[in-house]
DSSP file (Angstrom, degrees, kcal/mol; ACC not computed):
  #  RESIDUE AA STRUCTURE BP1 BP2  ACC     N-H-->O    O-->H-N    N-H-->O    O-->H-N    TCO  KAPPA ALPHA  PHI   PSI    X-CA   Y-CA   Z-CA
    1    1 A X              0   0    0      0, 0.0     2,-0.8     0, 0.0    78,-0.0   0.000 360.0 360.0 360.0 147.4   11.3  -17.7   -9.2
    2    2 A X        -     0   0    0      2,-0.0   120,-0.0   119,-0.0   119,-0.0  -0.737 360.0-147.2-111.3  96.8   12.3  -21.0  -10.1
    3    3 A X        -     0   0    0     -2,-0.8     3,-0.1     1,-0.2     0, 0.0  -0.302   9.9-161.0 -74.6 148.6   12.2  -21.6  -13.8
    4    4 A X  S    S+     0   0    0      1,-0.1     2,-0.2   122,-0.0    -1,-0.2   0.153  71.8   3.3-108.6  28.7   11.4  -25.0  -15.3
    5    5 A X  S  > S-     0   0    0      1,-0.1     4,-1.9   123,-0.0     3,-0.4  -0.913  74.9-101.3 174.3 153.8   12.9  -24.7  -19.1
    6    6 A X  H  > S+     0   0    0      1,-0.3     4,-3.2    -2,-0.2     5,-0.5   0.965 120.9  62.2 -67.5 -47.7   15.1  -22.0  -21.4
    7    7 A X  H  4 S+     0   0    0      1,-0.2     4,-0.4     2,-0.2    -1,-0.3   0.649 101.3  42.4 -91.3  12.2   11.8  -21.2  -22.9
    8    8 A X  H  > S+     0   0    0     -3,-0.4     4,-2.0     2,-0.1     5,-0.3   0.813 113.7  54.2 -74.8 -63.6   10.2  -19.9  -19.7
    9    9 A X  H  X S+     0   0    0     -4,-1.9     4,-3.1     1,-0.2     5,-0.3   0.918 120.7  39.9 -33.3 -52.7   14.0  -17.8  -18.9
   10   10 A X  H  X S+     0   0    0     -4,-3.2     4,-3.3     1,-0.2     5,-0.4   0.971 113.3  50.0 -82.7 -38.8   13.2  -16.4  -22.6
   11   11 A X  H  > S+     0   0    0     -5,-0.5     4,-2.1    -4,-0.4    -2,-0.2   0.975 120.6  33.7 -48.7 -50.7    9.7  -15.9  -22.3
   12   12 A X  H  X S+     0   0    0     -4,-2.0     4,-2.1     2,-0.2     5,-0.3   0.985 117.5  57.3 -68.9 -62.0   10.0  -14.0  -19.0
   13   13 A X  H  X S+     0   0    0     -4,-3.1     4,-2.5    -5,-0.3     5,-0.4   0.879 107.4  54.2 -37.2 -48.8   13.6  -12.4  -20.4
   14   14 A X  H >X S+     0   0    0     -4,-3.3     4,-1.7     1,-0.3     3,-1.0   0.981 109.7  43.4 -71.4 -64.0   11.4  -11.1  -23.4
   15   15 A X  H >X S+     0   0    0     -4,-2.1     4,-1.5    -5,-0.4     3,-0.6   0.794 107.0  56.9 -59.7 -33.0    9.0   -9.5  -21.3
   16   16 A X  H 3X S+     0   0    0     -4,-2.1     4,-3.2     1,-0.3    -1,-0.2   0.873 110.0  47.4 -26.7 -50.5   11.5   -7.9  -19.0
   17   17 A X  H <X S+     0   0    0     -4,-2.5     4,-1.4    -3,-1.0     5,-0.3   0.858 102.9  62.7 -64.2 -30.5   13.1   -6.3  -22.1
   18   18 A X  H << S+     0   0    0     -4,-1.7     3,-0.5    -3,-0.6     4,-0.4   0.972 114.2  38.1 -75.8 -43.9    9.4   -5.1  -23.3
   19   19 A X  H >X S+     0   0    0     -4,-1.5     4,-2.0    -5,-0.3     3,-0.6   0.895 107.1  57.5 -83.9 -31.5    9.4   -3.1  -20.0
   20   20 A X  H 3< S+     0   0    0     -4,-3.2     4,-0.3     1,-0.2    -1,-0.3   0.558 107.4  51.2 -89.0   7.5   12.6   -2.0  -19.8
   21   21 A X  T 3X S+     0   0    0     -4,-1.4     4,-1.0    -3,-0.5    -1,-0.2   0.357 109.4  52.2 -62.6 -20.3   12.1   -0.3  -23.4
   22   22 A X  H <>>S+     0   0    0     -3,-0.6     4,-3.7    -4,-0.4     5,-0.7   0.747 104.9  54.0 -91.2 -62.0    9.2    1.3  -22.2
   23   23 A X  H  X5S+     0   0    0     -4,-2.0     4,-1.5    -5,-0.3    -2,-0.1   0.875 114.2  38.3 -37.4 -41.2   11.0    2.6  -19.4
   24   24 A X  H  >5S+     0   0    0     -4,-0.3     4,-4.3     2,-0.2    -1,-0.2   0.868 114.7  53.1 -84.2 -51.5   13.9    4.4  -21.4
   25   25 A X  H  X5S+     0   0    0     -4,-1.0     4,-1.3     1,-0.2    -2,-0.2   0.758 110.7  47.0 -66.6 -11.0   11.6    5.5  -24.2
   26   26 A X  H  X5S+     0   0    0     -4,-3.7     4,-2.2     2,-0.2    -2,-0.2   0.880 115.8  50.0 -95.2 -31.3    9.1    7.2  -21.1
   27   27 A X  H  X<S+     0   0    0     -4,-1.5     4,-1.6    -5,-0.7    -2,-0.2   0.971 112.8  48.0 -51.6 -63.3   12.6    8.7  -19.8
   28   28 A X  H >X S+     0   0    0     -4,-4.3     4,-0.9     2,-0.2     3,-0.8   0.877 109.5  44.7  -9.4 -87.0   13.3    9.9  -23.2
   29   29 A X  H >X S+     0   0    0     -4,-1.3     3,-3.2     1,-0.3     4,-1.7   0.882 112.3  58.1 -50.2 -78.8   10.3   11.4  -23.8
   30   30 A X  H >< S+     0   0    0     -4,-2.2     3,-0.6     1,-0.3    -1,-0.3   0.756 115.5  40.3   1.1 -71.8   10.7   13.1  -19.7
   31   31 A X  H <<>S+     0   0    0     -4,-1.6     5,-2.8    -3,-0.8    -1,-0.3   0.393 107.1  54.0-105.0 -12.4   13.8   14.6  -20.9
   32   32 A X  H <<5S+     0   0    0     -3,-3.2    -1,-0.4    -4,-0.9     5,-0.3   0.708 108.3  55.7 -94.5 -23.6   12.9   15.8  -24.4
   33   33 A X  T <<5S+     0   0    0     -4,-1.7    -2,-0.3    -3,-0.6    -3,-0.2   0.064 107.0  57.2 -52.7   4.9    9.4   18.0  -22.5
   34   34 A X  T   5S-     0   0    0     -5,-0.4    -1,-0.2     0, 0.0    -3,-0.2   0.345 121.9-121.0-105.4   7.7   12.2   19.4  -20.6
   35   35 A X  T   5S+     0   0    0     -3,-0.2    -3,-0.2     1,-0.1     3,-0.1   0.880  74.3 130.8  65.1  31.7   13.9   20.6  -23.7
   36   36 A X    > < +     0   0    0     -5,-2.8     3,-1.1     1,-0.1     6,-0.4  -0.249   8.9 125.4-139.0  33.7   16.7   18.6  -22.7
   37   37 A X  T 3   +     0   0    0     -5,-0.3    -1,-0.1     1,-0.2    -5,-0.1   0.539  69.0  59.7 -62.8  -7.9   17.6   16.7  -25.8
   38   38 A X  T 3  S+     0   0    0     -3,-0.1    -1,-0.2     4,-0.1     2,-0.1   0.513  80.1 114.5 -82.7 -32.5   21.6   17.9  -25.9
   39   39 A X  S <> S-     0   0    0     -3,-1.1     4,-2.0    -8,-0.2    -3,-0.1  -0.219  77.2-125.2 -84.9 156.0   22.2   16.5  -22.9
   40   40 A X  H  > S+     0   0    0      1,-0.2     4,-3.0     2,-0.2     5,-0.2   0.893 108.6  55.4 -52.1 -41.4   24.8   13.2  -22.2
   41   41 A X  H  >>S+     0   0    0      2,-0.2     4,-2.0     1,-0.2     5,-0.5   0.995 107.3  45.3 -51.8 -60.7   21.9   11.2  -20.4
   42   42 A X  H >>5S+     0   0    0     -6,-0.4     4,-2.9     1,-0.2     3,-0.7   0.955 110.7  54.9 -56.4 -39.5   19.4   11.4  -23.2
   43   43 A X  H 3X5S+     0   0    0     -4,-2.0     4,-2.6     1,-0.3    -1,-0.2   0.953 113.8  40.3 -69.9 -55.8   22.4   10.5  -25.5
   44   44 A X  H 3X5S+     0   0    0     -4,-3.0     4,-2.2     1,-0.2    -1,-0.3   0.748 110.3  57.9 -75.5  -8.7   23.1    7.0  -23.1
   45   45 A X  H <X5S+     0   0    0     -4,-2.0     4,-2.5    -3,-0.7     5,-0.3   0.759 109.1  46.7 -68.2 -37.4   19.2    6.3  -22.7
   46   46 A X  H >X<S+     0   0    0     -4,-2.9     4,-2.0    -5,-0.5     3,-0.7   0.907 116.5  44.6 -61.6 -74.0   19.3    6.1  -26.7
   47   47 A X  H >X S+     0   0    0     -4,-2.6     4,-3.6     1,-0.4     3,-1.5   0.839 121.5  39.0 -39.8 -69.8   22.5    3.9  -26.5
   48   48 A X  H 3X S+     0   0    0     -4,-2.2     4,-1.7     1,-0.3    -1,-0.4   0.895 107.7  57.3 -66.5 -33.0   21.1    1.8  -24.0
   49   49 A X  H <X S+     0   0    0     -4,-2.5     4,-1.2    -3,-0.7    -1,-0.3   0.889 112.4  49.4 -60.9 -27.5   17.3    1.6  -25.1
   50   50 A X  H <X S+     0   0    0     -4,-2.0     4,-2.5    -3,-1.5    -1,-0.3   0.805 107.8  49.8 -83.7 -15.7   19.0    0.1  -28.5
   51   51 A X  H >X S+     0   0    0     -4,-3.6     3,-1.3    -5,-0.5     4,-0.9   0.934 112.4  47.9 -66.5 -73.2   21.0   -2.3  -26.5
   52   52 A X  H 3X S+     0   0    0     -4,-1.7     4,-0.8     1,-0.3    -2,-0.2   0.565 116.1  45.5 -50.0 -29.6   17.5   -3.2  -24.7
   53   53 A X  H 3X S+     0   0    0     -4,-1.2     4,-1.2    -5,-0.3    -1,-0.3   0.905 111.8  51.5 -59.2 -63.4   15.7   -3.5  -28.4
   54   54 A X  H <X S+     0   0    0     -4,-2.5     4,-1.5    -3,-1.3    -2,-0.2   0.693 110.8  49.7 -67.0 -11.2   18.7   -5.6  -29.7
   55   55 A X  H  X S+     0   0    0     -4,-0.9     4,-2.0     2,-0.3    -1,-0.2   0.800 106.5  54.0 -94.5 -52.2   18.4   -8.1  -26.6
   56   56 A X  H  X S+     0   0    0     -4,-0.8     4,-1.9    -5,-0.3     5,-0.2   0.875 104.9  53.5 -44.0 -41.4   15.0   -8.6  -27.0
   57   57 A X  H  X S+     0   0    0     -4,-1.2     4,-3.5     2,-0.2     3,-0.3   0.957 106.5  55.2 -72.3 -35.7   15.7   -9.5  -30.3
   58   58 A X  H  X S+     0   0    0     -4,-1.5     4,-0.9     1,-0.3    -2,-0.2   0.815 108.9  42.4 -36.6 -49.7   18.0  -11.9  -29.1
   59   59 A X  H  < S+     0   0    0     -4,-2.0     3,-0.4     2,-0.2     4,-0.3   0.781 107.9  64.8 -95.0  -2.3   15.9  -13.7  -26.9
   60   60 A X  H >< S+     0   0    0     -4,-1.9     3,-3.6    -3,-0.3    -2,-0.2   0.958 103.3  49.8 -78.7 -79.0   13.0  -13.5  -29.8
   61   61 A X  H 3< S+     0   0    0     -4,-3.5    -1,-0.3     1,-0.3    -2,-0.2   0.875 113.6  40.8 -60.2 -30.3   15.1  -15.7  -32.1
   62   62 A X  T 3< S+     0   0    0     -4,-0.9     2,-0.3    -3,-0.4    -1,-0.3   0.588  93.5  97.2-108.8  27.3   15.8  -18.2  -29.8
   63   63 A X    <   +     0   0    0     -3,-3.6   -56,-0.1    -4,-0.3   -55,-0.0  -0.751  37.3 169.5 -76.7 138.0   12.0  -18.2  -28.2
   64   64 A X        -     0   0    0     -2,-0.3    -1,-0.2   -57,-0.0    -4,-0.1   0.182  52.4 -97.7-123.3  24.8   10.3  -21.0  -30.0
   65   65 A X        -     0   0    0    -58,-0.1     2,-0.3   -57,-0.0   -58,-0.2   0.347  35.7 -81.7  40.8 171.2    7.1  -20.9  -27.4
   66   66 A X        -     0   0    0      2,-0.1     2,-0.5   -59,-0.1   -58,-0.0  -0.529  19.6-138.3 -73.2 142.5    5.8  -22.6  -24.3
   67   67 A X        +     0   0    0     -2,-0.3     2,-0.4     2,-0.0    -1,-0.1  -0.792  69.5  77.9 -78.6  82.7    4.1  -25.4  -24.0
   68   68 A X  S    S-     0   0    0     -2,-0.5     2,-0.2     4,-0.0    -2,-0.1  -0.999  79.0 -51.9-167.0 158.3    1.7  -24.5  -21.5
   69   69 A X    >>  -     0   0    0     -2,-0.4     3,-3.0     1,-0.1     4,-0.9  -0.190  35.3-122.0 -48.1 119.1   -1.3  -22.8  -20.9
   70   70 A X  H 3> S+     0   0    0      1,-0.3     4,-1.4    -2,-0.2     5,-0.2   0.788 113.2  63.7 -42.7 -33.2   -2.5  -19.2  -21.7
   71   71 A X  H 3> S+     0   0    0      2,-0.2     4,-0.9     1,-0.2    -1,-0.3   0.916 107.5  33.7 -48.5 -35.3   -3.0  -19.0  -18.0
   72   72 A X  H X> S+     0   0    0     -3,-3.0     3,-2.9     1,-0.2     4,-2.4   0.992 112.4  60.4 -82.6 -41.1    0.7  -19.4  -16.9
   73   73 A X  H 3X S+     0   0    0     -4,-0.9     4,-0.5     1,-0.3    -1,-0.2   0.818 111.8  43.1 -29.9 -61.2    1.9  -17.4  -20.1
   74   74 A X  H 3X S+     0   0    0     -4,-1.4     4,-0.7    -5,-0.3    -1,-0.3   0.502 117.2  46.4 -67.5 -31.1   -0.4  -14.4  -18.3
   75   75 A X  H << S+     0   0    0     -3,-2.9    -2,-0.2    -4,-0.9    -1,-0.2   0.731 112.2  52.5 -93.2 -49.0    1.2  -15.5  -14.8
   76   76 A X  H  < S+     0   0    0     -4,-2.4     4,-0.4     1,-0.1     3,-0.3   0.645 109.8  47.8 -53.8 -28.4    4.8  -15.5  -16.5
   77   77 A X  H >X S+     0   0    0     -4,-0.5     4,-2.2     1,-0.4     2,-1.0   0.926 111.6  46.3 -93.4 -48.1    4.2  -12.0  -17.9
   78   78 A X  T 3< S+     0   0    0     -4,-0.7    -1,-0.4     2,-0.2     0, 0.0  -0.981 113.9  52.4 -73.9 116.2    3.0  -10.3  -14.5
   79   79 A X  T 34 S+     0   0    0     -2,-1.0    -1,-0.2    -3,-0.3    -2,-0.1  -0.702 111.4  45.4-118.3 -24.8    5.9  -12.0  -12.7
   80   80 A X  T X>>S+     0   0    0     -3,-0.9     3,-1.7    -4,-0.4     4,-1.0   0.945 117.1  43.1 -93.9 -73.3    8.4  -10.6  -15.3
   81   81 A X  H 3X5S+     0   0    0     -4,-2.2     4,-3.1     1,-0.3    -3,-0.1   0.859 112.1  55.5 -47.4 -54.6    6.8   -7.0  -15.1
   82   82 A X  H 345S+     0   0    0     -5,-0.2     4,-0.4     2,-0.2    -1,-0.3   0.831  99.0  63.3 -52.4 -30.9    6.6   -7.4  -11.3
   83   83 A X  H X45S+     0   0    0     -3,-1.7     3,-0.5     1,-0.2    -2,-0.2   0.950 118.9  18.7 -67.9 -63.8   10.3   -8.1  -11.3
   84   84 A X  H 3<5S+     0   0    0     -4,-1.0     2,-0.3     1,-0.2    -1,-0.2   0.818 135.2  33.6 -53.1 -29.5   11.3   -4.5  -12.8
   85   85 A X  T ><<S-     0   0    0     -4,-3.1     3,-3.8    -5,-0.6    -1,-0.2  -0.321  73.1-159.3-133.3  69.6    8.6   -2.7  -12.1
   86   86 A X  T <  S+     0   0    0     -3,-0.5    -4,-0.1    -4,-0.4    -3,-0.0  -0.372  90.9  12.2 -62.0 147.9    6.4   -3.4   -8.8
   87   87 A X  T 3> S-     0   0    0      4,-0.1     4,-1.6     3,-0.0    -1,-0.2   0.486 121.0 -91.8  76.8   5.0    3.3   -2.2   -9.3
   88   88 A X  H <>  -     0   0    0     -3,-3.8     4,-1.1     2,-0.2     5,-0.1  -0.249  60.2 -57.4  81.1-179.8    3.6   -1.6  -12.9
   89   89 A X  H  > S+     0   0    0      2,-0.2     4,-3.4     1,-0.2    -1,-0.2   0.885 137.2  55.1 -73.9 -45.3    4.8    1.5  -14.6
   90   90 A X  H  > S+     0   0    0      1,-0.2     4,-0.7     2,-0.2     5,-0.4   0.922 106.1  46.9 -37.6 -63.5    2.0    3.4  -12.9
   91   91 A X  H >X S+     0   0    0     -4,-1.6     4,-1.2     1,-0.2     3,-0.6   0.850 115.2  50.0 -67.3 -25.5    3.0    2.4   -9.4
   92   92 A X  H 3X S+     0   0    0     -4,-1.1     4,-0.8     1,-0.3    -2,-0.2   0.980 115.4  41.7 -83.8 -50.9    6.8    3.4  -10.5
   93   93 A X  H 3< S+     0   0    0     -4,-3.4     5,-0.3     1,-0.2    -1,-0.3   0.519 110.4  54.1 -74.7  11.2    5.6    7.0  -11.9
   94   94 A X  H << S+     0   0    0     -4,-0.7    -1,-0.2    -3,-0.6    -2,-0.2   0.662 107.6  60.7-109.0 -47.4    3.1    7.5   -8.6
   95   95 A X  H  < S-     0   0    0     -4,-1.2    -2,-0.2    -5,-0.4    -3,-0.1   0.834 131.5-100.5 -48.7 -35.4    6.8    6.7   -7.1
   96   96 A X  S  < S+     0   0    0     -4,-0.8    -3,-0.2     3,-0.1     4,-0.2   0.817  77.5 141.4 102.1  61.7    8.4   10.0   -8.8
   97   97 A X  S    S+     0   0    0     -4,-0.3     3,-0.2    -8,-0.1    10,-0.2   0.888  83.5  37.7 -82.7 -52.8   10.1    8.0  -11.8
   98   98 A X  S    S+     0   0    0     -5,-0.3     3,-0.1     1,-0.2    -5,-0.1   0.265  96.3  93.5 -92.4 -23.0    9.1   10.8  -13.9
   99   99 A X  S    S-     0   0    0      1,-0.2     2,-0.4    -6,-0.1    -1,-0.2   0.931  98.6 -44.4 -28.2 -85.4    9.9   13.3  -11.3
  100  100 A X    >>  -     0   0    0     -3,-0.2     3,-1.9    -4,-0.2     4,-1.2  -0.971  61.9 -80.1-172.5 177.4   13.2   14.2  -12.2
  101  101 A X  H 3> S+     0   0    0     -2,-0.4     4,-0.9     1,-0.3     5,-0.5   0.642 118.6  60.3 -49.4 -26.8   16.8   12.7  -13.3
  102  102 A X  H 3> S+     0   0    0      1,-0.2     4,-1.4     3,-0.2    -1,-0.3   0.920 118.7  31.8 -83.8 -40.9   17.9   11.7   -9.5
  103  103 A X  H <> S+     0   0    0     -3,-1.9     4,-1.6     2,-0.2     5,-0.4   0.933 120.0  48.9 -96.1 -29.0   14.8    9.3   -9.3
  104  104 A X  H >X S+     0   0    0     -4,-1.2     3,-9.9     1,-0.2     4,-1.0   0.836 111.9  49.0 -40.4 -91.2   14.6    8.4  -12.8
  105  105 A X  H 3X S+     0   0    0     -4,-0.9     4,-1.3     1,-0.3     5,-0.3   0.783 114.7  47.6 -14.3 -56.7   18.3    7.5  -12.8
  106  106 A X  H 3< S+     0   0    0     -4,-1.4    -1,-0.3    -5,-0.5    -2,-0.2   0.580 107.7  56.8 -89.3   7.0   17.7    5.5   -9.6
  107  107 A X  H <X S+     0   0    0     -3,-9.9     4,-1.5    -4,-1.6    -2,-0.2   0.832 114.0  39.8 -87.5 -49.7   14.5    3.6  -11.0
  108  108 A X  H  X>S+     0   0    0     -4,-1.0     4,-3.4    -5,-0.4     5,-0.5   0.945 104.0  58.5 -75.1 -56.3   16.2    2.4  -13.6
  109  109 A X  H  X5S+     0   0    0     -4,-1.3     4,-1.7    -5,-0.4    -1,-0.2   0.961 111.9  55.7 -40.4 -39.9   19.7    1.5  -12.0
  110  110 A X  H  >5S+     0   0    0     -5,-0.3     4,-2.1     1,-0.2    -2,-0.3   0.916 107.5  51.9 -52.6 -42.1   17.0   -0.8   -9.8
  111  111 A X  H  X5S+     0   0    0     -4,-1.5     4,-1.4    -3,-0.3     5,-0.2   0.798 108.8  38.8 -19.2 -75.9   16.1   -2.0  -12.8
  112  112 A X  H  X5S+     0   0    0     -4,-3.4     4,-1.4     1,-0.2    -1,-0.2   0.797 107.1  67.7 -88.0 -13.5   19.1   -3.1  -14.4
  113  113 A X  H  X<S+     0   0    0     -4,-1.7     4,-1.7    -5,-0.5     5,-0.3   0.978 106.2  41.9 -56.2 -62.2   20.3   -4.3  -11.1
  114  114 A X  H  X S+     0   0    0     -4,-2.1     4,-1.5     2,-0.2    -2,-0.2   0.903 105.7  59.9 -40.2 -82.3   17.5   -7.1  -11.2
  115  115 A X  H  X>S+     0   0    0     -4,-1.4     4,-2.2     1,-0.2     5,-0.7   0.711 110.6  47.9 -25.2 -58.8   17.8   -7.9  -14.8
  116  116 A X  H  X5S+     0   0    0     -4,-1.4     4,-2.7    26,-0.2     5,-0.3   0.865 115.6  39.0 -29.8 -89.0   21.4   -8.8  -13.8
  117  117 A X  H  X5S+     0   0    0     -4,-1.7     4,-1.5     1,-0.2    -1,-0.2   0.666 117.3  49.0 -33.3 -43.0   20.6  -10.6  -11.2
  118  118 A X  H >X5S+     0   0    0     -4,-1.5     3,-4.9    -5,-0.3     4,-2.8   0.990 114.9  52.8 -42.4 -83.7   17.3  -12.4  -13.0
  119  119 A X  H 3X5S+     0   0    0     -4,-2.2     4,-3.5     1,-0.4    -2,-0.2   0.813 106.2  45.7 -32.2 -56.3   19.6  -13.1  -16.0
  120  120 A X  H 3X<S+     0   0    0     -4,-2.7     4,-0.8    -5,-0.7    -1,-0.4   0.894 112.9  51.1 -70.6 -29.0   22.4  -14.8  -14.4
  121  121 A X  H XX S+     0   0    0     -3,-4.9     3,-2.6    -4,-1.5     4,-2.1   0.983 110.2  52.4 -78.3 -38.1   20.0  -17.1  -12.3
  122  122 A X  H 3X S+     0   0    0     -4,-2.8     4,-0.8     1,-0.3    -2,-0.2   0.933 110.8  39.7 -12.8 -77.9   18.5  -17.9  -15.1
  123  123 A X  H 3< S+     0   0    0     -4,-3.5    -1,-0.3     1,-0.2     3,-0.2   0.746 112.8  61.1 -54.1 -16.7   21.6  -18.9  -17.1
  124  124 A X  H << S+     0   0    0     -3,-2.6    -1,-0.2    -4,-0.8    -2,-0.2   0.954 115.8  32.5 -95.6 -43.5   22.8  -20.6  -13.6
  125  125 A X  H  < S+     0   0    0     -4,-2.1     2,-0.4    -5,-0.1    -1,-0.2   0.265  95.3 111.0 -94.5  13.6   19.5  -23.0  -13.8
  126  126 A X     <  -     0   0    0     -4,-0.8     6,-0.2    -3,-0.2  -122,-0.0  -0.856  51.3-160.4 -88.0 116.2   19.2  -23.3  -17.8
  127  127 A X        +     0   0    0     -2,-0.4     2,-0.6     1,-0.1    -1,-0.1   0.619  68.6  90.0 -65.9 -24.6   20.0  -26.8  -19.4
  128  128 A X     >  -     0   0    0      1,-0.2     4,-2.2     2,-0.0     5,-0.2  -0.786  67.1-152.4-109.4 118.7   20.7  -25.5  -22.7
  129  129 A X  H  > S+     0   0    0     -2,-0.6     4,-3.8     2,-0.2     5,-0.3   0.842  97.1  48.5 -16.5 -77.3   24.3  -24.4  -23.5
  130  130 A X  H  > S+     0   0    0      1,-0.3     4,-1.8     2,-0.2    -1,-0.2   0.729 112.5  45.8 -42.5 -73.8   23.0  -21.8  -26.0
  131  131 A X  H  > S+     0   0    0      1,-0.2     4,-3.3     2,-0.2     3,-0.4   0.734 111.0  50.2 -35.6 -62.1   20.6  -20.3  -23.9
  132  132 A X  H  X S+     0   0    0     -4,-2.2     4,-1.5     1,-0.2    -1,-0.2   0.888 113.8  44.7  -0.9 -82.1   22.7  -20.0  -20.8
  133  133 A X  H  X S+     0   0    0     -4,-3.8     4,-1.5     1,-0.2    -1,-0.2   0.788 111.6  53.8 -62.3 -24.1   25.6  -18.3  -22.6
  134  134 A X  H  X S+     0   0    0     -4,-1.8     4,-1.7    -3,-0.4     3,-0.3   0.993 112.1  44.0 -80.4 -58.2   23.3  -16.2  -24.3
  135  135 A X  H  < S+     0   0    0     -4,-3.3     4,-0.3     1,-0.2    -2,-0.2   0.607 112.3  51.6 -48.1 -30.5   21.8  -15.1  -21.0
  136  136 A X  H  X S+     0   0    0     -4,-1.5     4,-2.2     2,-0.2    -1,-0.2   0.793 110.8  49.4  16.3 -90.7   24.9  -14.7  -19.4
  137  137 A X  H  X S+     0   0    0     -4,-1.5     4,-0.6    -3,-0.3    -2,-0.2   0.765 110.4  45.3 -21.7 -52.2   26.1  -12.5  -22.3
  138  138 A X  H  X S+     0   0    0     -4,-1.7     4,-2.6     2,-0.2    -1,-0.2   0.752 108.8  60.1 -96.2 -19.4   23.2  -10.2  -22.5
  139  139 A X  H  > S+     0   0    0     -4,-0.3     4,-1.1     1,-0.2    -2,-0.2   0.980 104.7  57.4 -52.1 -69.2   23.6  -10.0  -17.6
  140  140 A X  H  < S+     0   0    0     -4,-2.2    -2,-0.2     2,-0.2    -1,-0.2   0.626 107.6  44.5 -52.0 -31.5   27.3   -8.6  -18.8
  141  141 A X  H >X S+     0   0    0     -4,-0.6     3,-3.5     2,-0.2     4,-1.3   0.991 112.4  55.0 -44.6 -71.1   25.2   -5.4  -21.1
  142  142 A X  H 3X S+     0   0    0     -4,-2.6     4,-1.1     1,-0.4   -26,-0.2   0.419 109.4  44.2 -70.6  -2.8   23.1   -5.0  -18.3
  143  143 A X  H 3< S+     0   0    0     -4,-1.1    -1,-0.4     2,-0.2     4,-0.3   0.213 103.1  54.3-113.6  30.1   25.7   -4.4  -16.3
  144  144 A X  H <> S+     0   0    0     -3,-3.5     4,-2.4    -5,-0.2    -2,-0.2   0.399 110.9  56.8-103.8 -47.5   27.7   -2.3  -18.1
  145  145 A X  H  X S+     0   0    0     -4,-1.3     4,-2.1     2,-0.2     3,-0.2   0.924 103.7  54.6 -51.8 -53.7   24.0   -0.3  -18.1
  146  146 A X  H  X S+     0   0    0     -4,-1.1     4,-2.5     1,-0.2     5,-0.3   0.976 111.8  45.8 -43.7 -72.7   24.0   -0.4  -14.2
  147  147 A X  H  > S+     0   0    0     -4,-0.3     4,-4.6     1,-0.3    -1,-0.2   0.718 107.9  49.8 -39.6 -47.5   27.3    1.3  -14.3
  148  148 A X  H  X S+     0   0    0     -4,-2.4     4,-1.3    -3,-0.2    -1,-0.3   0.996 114.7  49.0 -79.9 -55.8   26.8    3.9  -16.8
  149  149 A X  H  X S+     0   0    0     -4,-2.1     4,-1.2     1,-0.2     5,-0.5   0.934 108.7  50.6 -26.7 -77.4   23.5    4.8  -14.6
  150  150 A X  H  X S+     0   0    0     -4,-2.5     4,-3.0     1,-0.2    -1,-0.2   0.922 112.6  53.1 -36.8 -44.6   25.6    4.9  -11.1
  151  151 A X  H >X S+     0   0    0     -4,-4.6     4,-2.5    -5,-0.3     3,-1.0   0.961 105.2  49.5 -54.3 -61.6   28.1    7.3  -13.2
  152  152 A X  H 3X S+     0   0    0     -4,-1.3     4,-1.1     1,-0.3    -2,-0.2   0.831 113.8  48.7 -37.5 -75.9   25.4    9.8  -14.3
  153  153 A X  H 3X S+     0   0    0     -4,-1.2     4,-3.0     2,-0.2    -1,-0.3   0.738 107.0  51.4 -25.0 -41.3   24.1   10.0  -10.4
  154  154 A X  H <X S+     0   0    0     -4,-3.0     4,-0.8    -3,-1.0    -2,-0.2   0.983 108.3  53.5 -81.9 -41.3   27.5   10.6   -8.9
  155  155 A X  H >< S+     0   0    0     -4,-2.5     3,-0.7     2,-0.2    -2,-0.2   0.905 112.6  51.3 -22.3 -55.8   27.6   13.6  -11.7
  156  156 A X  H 3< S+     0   0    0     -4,-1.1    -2,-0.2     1,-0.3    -1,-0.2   0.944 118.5  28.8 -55.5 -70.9   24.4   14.4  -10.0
  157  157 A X  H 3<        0   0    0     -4,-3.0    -1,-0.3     1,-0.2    -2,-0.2   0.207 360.0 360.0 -87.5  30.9   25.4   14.4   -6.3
  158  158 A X    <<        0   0    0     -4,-0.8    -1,-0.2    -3,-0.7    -2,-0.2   0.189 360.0 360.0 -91.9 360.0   28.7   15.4   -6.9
């Protein structure tokens, strides 16, 4: 998608984050019904679901809104949702998200693979310093997030 301003990249960026909180807190949730609150996974979905909170907040301060119409705003949000999640949350747990840690662990590594990717074209087509670097900034979490995922999976098939 080709954005035409930093406040679309933060507009979209904030809804990306809105889902990928949702995502960690229903993984959570997964993994505390299994009685499985002890374990080193829940413990780096906490870490990372406050990284994904504080990033949001990030782009929150520097969102000052769109000028544009509630249609595209509505077009902007399903385009952002679509990017993490085709099909919605629904379509991801009809998928097996919720199944158990090997697909979780690999919905979400998809996951934070986009946001990278998203984030950094973003910053690569953003006029404003601030924004940029901030987007930029916040790719280098999510890919620190990727990583910690990929570990947790080779635990898994290893």
């Amino acid at each position: 998608m080709k954005i035409q301003s930093a406040q679309e990249a933060l507009f979209i960026a904030c809804e990306m984050e809105r889902g990928a909180i949702q995502l960690y807190e229903r993984a959570q949730m997964l993994l505390g019904s299994l009685y499985r609150d002890k374990e080193s996974l829940r413990s780096q979905l906490a870490s990372m679901l406050a990284d994904e909170k504080q990033h949001l907040l990030q782009f929150q301060n520097l969102y000052t809104g769109l000028d544009t119409t509630l249609e595209k705003q509505l077009t902007f949000s399903a385009v952002a949702a679509d990017m993490l999640f085709p099909g919605g949350l629904m379509g991801a747990v009809r998928q097996g998200l919720l199944k158990n840690d090997r697909s979780m662990l690999a919905f979400a590594a998809s996951a934070e693979r986009t946001a990278v990717e998203t984030y950094r074209a973003f910053a690569r087509q953003c006029d404003d310093p601030r924004t940029a670097e901030m987007l930029e900034g916040i790719a280098l979490e999510e890919d620190k997030h990727l990583r910690v995922l990929m570990e947790h999976q080779a635990t898994l098939d290893g």
